[in-house]
C-alpha positions in Angstrom: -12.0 -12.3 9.6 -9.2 -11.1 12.1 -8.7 -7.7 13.7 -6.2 -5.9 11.6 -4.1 -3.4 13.8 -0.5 -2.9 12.8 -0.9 -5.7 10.0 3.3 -4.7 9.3 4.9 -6.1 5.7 4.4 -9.7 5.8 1.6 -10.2 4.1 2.3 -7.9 1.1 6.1 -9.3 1.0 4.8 -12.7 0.5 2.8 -11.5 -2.3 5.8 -9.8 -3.5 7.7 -12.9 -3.3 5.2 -15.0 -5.8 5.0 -15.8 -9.4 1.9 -14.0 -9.8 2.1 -10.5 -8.6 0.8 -7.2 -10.3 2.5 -3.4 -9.3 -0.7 -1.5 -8.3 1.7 0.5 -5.9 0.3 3.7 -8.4 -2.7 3.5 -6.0 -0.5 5.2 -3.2 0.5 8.2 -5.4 -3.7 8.7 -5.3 -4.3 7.9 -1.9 -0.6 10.6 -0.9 -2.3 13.2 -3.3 -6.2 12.8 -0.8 -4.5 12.6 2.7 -5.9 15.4 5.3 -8.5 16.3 2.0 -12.4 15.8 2.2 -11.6 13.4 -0.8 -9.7 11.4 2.0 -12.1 8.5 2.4 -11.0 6.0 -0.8 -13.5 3.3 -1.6 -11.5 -0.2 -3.5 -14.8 -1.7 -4.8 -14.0 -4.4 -7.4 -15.2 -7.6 -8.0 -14.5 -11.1 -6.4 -10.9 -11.8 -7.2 -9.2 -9.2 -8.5 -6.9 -7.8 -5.1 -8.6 -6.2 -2.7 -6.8 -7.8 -0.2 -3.3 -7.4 -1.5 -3.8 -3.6 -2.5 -5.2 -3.7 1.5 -2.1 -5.4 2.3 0.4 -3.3 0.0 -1.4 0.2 1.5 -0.2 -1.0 5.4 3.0 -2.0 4.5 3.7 1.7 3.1 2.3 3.2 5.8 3.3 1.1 9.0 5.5 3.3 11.0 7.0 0.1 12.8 8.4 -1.5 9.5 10.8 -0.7 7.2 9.6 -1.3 3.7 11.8 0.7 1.7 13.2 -2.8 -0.3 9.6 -3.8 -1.0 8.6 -0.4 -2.8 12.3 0.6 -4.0 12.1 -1.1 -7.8 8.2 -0.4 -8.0 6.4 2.4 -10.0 5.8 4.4 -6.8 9.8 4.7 -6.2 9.8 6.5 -9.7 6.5 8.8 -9.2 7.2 10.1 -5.6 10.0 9.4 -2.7 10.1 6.9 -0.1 9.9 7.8 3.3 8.0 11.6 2.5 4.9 10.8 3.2 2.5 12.2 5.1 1.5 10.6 8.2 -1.0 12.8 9.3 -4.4 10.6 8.3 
């Protein structure tokens, strides 16, 4: 297990890229509506297999100040539910 500080896109773009991908990017709607609330701690328990790691992944591409990731999330359900680039940064 690594240290994960400033993770960037990669990791989410390559799971992006593959045949086998699912758009949870409705999670970040819930996790924008909790930010700087006492609801703000979110807890992704699920079982073995079923993307922890890429909604783990996804979450720090949206948020990663450093990269751009408008082209990953532009044609996803979160482009159509709230805007990119108005989020709040204040976690």
């Amino acid at each position: 297990m690594g240290t994960y500080l400033n993770p960037g896109k990669a990791a989410y773009q390559m799971a992006v890229n593959s045949e086998i991908f699912i758009d949870k990017t409705e999670m970040i709607q819930y996790i924008n509506s909790v930010v700087n609330t006492q609801q703000r701690f979110v807890s992704v328990s699920r079982p073995r297999r079923f993307g922890k790691t890429m909604a783990a992944d996804m979450i720090c591409a949206y948020y990663d100040r450093e990269a751009d990731s408008r082209g990953l999330f532009e044609k996803k359900k979160i482009s159509s539910n709230c805007r990119l680039g108005r989020v709040s940064r204040e976690i």
